[in-house]
PQR file with spaces between the fields and no chain letter, atoms N, CA, C, O and H, PARSE charges and radii, in Angstrom:
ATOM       1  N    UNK     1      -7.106   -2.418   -4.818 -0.4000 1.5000
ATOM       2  CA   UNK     1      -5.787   -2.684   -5.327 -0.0000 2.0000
ATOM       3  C    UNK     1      -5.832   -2.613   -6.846  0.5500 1.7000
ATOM       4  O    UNK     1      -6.755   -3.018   -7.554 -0.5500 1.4000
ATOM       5  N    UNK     2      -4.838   -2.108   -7.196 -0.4000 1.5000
ATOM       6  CA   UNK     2      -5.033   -2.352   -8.914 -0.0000 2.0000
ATOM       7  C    UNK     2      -4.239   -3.198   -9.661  0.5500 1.7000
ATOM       8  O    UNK     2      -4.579   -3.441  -10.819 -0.5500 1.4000
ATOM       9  H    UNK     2      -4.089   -1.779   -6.622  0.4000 1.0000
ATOM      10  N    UNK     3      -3.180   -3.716   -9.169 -0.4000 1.5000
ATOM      11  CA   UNK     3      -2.605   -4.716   -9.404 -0.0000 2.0000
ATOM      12  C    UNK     3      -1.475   -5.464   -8.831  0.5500 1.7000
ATOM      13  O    UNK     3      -0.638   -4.877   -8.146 -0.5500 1.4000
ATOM      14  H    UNK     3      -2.904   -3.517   -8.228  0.4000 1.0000
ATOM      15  N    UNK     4      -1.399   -6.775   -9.082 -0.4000 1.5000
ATOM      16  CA   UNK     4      -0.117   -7.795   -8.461 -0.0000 2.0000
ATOM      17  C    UNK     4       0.704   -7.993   -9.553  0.5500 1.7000
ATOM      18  O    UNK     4       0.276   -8.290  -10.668 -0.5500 1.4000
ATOM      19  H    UNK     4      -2.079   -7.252   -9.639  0.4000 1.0000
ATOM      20  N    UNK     5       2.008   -7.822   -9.241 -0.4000 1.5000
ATOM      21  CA   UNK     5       3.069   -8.240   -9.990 -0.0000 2.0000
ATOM      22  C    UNK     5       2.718   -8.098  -11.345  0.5500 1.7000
ATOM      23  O    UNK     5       3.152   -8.916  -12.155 -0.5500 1.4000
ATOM      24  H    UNK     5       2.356   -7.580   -8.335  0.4000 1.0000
ATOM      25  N    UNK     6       1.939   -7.107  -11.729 -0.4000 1.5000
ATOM      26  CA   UNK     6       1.716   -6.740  -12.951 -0.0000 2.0000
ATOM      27  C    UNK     6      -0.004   -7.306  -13.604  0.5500 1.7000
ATOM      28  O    UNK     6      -0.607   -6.919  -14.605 -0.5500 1.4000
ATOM      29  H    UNK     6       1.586   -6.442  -11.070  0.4000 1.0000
ATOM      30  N    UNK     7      -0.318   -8.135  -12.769 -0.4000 1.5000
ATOM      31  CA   UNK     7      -1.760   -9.038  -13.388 -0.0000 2.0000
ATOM      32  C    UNK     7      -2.513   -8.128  -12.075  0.5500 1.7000
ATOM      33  O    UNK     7      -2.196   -7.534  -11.045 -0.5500 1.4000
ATOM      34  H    UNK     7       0.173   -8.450  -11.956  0.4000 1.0000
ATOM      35  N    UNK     8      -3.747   -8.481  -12.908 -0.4000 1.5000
ATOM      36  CA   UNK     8      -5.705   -8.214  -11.825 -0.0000 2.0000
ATOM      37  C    UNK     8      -5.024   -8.594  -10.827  0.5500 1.7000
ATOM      38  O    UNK     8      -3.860   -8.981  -10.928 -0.5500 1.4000
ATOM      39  H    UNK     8      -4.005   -8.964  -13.745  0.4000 1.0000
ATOM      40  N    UNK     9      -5.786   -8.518   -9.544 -0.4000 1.5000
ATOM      41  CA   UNK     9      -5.279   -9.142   -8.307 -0.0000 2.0000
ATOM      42  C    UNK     9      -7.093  -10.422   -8.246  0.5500 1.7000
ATOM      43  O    UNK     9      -8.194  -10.385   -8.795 -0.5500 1.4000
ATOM      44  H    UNK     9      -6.732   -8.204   -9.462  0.4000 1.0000
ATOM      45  N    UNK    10      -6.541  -11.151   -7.460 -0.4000 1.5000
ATOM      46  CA   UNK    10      -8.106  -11.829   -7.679 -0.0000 2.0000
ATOM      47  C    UNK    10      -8.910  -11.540   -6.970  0.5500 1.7000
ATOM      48  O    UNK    10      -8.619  -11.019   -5.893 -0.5500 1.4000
ATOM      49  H    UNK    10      -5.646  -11.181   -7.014  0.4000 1.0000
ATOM      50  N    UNK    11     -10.423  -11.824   -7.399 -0.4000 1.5000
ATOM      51  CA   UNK    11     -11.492  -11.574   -7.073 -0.0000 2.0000
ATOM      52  C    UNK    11     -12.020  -10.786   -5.860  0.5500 1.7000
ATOM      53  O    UNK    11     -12.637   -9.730   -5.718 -0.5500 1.4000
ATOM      54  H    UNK    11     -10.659  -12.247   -8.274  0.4000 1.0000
ATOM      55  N    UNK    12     -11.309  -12.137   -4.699 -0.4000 1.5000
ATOM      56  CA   UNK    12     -11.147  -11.918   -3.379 -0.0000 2.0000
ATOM      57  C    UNK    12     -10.018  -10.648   -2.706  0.5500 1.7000
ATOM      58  O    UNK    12      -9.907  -10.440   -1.498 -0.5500 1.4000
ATOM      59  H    UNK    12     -10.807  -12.994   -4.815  0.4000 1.0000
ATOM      60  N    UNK    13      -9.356   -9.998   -3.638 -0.4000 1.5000
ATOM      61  CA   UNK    13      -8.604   -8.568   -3.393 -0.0000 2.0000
ATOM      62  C    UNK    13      -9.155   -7.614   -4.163  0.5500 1.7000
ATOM      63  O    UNK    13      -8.792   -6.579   -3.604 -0.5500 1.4000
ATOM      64  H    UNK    13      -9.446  -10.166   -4.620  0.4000 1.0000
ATOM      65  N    UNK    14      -9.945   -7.243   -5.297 -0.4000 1.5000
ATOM      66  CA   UNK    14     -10.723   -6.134   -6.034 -0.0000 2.0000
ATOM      67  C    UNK    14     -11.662   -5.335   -4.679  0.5500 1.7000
ATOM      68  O    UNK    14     -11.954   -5.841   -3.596 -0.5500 1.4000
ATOM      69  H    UNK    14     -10.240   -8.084   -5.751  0.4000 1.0000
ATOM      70  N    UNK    15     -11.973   -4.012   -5.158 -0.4000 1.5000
ATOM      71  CA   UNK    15     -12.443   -3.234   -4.490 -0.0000 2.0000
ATOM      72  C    UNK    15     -11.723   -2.710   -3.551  0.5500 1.7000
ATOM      73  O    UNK    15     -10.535   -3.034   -3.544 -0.5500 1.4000
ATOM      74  H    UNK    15     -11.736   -3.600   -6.038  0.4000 1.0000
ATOM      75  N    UNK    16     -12.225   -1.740   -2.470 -0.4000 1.5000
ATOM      76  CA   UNK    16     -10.794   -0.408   -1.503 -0.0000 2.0000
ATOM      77  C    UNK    16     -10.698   -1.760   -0.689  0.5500 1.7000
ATOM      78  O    UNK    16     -11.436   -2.744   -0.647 -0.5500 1.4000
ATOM      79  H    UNK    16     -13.190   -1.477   -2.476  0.4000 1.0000
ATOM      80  N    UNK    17      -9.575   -1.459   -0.091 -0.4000 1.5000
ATOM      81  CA   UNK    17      -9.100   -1.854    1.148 -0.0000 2.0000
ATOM      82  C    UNK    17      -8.004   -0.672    1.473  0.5500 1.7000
ATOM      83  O    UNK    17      -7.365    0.209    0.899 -0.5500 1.4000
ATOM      84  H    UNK    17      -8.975   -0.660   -0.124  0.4000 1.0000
ATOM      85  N    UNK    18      -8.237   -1.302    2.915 -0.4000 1.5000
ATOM      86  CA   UNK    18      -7.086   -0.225    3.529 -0.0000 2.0000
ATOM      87  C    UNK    18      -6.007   -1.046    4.320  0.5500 1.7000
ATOM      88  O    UNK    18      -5.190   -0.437    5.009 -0.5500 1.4000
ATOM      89  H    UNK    18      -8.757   -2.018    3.381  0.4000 1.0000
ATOM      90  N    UNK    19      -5.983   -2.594    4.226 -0.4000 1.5000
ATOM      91  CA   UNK    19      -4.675   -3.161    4.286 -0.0000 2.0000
ATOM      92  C    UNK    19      -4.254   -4.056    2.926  0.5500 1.7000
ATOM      93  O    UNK    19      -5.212   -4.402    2.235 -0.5500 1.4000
ATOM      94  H    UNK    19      -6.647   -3.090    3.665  0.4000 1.0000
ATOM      95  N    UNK    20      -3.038   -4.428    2.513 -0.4000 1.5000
ATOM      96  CA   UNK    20      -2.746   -5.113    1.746 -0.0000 2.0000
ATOM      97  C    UNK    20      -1.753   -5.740    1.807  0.5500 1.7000
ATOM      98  O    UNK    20      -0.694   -5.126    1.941 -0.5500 1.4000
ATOM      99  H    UNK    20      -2.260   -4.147    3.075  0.4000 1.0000
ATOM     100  N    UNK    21      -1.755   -7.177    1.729 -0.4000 1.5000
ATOM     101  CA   UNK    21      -0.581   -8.554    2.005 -0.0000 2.0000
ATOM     102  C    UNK    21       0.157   -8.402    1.043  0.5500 1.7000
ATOM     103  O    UNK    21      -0.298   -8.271   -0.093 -0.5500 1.4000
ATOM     104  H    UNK    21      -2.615   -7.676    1.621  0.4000 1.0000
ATOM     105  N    UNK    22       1.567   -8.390    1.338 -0.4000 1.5000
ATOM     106  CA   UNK    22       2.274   -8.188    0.418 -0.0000 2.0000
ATOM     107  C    UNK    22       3.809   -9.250    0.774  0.5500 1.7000
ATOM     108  O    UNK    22       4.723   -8.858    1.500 -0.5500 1.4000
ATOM     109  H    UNK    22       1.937   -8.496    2.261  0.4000 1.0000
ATOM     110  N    UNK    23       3.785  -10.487    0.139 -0.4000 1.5000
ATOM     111  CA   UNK    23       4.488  -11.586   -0.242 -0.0000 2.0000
ATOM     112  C    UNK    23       6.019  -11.002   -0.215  0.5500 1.7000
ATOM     113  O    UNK    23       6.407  -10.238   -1.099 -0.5500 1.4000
ATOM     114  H    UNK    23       3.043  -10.805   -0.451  0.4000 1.0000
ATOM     115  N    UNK    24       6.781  -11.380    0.766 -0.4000 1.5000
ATOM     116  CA   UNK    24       8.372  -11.039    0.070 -0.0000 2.0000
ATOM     117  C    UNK    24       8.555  -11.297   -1.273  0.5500 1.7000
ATOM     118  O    UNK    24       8.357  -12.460   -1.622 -0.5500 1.4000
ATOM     119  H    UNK    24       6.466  -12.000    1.484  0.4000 1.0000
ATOM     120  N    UNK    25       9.076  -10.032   -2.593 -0.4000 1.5000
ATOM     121  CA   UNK    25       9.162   -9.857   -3.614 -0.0000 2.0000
ATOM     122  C    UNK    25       8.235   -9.183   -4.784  0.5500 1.7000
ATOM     123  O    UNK    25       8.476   -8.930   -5.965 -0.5500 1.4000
ATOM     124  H    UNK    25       9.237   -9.087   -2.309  0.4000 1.0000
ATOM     125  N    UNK    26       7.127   -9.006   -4.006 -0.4000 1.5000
ATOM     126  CA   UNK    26       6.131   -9.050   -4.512 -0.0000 2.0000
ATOM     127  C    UNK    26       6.176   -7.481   -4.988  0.5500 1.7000
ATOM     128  O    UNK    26       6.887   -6.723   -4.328 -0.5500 1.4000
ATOM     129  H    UNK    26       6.931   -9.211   -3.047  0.4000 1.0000
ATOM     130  N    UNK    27       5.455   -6.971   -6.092 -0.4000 1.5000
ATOM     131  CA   UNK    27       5.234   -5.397   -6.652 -0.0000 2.0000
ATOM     132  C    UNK    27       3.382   -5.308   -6.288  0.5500 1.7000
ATOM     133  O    UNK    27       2.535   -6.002   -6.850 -0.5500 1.4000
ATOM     134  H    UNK    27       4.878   -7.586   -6.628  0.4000 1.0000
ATOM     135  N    UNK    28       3.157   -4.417   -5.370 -0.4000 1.5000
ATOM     136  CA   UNK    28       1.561   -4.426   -5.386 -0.0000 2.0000
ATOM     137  C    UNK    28       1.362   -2.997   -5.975  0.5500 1.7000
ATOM     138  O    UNK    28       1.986   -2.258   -5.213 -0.5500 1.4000
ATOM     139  H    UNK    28       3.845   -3.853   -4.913  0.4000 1.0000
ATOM     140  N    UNK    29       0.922   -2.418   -6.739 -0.4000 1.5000
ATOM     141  CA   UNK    29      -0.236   -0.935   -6.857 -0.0000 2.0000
ATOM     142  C    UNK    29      -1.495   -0.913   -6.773  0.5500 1.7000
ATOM     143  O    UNK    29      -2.415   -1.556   -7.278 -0.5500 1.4000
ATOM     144  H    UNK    29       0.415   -3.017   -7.358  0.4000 1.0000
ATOM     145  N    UNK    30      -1.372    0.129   -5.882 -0.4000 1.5000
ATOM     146  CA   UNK    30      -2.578    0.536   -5.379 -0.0000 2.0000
ATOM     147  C    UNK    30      -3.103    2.217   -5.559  0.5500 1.7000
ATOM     148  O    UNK    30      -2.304    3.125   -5.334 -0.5500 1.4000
ATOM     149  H    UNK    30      -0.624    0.650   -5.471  0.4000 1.0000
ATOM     150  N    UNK    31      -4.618    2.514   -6.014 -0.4000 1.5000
ATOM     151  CA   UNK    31      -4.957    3.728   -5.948 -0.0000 2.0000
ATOM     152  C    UNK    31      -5.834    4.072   -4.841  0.5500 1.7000
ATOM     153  O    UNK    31      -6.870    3.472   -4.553 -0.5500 1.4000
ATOM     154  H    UNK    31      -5.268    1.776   -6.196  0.4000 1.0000
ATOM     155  N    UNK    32      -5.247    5.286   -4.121 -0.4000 1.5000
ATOM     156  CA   UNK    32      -5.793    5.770   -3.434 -0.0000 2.0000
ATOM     157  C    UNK    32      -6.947    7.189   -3.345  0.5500 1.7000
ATOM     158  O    UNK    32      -6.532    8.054   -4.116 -0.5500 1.4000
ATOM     159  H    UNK    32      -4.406    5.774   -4.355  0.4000 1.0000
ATOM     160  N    UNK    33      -7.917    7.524   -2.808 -0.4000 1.5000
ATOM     161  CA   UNK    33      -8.512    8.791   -2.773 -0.0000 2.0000
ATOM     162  C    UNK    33      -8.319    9.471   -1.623  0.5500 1.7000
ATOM     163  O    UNK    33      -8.462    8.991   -0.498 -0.5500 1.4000
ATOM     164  H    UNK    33      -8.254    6.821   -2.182  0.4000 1.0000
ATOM     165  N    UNK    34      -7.932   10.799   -1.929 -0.4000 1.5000
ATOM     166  CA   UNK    34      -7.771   11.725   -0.802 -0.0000 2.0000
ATOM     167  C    UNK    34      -8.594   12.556   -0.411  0.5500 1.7000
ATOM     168  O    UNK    34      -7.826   13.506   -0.567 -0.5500 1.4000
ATOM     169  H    UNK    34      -7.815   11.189   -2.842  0.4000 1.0000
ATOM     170  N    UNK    35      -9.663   13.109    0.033 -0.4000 1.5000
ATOM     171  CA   UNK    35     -10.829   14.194    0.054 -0.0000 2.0000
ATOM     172  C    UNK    35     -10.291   15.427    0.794  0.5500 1.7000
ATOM     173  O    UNK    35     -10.753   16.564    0.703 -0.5500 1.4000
ATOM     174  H    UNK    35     -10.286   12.338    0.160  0.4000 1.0000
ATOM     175  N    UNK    36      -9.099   14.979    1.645 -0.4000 1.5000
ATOM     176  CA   UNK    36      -8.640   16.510    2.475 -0.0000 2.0000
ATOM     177  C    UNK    36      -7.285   16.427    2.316  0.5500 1.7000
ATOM     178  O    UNK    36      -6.825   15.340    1.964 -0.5500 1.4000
ATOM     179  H    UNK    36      -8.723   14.055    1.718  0.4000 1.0000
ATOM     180  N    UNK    37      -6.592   17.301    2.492 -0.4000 1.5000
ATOM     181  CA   UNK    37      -4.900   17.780    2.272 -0.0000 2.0000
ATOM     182  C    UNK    37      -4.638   17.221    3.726  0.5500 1.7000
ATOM     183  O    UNK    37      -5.466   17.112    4.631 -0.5500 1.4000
ATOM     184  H    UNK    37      -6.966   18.183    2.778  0.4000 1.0000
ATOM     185  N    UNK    38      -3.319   16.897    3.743 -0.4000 1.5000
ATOM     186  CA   UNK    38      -2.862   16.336    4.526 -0.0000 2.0000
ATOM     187  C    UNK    38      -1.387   15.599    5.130  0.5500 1.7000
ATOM     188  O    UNK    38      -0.480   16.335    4.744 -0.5500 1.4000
ATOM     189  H    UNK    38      -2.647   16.986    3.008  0.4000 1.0000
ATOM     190  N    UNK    39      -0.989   14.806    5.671 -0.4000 1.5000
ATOM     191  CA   UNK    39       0.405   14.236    5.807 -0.0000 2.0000
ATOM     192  C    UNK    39      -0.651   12.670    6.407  0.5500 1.7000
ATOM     193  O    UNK    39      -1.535   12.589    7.260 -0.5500 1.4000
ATOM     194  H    UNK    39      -1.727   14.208    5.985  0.4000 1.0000
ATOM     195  N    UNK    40      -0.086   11.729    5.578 -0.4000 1.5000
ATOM     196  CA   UNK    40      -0.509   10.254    6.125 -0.0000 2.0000
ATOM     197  C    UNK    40       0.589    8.998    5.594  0.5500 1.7000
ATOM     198  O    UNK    40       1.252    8.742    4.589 -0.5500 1.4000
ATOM     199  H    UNK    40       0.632   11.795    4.886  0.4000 1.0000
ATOM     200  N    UNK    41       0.427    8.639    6.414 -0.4000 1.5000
ATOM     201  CA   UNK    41       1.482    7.471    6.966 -0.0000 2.0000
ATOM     202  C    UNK    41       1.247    6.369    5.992  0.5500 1.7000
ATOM     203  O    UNK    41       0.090    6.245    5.590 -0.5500 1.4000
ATOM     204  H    UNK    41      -0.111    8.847    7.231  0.4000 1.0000
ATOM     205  N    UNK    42       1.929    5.753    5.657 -0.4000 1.5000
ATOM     206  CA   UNK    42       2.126    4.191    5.315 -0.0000 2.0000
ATOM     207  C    UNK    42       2.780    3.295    5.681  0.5500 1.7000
ATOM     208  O    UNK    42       3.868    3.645    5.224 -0.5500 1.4000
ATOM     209  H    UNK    42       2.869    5.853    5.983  0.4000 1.0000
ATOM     210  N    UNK    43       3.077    1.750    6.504 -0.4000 1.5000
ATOM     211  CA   UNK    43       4.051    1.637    6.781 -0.0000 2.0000
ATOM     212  C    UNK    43       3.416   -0.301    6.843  0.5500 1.7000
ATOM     213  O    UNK    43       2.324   -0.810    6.587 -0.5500 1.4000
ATOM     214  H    UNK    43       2.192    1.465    6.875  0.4000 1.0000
ATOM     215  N    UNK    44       5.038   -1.001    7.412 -0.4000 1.5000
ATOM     216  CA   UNK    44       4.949   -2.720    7.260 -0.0000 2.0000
ATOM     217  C    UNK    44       4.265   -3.317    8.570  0.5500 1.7000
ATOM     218  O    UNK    44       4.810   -2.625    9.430 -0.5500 1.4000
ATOM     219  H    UNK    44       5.925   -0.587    7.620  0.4000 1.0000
ATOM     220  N    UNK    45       3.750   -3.833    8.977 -0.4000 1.5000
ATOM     221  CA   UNK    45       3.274   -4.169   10.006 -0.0000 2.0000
ATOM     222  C    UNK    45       4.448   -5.234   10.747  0.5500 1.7000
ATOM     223  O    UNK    45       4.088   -6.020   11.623 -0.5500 1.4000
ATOM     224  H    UNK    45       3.308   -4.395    8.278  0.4000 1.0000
ATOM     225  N    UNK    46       5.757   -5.162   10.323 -0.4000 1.5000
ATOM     226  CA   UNK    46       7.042   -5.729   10.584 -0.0000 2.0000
ATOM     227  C    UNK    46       7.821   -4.780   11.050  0.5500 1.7000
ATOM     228  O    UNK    46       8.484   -4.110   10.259 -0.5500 1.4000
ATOM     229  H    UNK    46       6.049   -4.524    9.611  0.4000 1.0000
ATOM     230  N    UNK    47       7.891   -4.516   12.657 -0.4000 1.5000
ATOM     231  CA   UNK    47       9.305   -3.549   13.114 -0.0000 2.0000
ATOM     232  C    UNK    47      10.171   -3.505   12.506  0.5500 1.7000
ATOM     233  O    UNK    47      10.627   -2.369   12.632 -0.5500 1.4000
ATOM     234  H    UNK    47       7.353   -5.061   13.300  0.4000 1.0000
ATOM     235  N    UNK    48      11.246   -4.537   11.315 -0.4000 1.5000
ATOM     236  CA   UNK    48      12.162   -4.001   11.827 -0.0000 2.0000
ATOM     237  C    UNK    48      12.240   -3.783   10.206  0.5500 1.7000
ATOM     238  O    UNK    48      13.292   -3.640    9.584 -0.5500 1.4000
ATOM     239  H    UNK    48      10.875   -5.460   11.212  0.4000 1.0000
ATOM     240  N    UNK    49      10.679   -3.783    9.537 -0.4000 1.5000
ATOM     241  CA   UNK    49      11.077   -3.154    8.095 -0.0000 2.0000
ATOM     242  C    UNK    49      11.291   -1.226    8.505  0.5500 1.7000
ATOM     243  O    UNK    49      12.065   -0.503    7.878 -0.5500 1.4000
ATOM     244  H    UNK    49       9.824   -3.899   10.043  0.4000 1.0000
ATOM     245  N    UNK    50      10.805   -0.965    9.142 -0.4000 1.5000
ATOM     246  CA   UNK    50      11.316    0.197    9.585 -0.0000 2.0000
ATOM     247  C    UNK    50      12.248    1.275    8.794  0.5500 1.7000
ATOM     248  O    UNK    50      12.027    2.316    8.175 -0.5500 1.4000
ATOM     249  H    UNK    50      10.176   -1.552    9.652  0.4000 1.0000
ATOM     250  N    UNK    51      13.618    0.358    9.190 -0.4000 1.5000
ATOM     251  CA   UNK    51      14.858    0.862    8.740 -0.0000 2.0000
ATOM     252  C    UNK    51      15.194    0.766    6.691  0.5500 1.7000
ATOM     253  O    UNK    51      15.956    1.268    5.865 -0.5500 1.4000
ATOM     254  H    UNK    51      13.797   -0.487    9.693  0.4000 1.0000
ATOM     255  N    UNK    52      14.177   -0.104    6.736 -0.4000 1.5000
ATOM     256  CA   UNK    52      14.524   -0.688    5.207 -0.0000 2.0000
ATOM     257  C    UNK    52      13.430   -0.020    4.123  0.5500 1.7000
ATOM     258  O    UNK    52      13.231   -0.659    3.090 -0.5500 1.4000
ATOM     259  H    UNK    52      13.558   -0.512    7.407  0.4000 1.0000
ATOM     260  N    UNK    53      12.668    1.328    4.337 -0.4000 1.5000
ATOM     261  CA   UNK    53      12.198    2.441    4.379 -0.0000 2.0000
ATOM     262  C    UNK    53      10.533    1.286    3.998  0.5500 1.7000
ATOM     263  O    UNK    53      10.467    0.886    2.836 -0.5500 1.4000
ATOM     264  H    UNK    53      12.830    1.847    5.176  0.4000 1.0000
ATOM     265  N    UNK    54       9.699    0.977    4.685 -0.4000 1.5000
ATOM     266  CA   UNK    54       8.507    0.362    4.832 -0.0000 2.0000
ATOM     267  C    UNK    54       8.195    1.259    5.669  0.5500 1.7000
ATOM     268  O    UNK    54       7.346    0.779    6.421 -0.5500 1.4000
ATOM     269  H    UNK    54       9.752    1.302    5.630  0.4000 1.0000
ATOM     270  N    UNK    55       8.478    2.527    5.997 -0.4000 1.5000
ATOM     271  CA   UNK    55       7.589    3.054    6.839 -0.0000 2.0000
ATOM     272  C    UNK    55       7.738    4.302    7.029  0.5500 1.7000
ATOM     273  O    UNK    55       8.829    4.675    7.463 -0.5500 1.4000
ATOM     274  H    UNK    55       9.168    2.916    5.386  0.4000 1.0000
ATOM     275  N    UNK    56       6.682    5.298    6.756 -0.4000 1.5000
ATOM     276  CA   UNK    56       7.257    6.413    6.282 -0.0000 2.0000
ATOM     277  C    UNK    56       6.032    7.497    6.136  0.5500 1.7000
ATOM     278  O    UNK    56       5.158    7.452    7.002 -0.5500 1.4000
ATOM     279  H    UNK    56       5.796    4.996    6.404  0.4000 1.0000
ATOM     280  N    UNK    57       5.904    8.649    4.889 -0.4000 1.5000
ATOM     281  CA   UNK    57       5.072    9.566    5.041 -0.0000 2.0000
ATOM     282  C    UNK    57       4.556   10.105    3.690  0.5500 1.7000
ATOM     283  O    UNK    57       5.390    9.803    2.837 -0.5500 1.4000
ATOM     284  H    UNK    57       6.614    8.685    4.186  0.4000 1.0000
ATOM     285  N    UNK    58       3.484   10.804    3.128 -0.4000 1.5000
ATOM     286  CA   UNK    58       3.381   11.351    2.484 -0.0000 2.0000
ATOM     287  C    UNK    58       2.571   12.575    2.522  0.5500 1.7000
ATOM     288  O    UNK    58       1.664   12.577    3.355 -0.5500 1.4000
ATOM     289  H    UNK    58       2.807   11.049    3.821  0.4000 1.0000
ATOM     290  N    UNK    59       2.747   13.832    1.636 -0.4000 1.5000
ATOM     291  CA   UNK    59       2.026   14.582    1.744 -0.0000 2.0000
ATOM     292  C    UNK    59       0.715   14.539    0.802  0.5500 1.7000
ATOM     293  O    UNK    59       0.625   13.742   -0.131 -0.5500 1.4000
ATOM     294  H    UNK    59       3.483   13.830    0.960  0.4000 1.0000
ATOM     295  N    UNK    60      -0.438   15.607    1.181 -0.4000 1.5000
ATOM     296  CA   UNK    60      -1.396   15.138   -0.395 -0.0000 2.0000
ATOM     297  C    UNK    60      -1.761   16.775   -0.111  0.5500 1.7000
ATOM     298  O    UNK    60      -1.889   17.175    1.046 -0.5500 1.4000
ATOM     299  H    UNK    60      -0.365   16.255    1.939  0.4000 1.0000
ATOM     300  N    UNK    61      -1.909   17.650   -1.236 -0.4000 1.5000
ATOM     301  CA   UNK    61      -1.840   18.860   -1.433 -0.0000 2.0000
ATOM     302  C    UNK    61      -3.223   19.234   -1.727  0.5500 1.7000
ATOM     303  O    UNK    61      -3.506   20.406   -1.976 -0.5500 1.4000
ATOM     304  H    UNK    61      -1.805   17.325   -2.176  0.4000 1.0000
């Protein structure tokens, strides 16, 4: 993760992960690495964020 709401994230969140808790309100960034081209998903582990675009697609070229 590279950062929470603008600060480090702590200790116990530094380094990859491939899930991340994210607090109603909250701004998280995160960097990712891609090694192959592709279409991959991201999405809320909440059905019915769904509609409220938490779930969705990207390409990586």
């Amino acid at each position: 993760m590279f950062d929470r709401n603008g600060d480090l994230p702590p200790a116990n969140e530094a380094g990859w992960k491939d899930t991340i808790l994210v607090y109603p309100g909250e701004k998280v960034r995160a960097v990712a690495t891609f090694n192959l081209p592709g279409v991959f998903m991201y999405h809320c582990h909440i059905l019915e964020h769904e509609d409220a675009g938490m779930m969705g697609q990207f390409k990586v070229e």
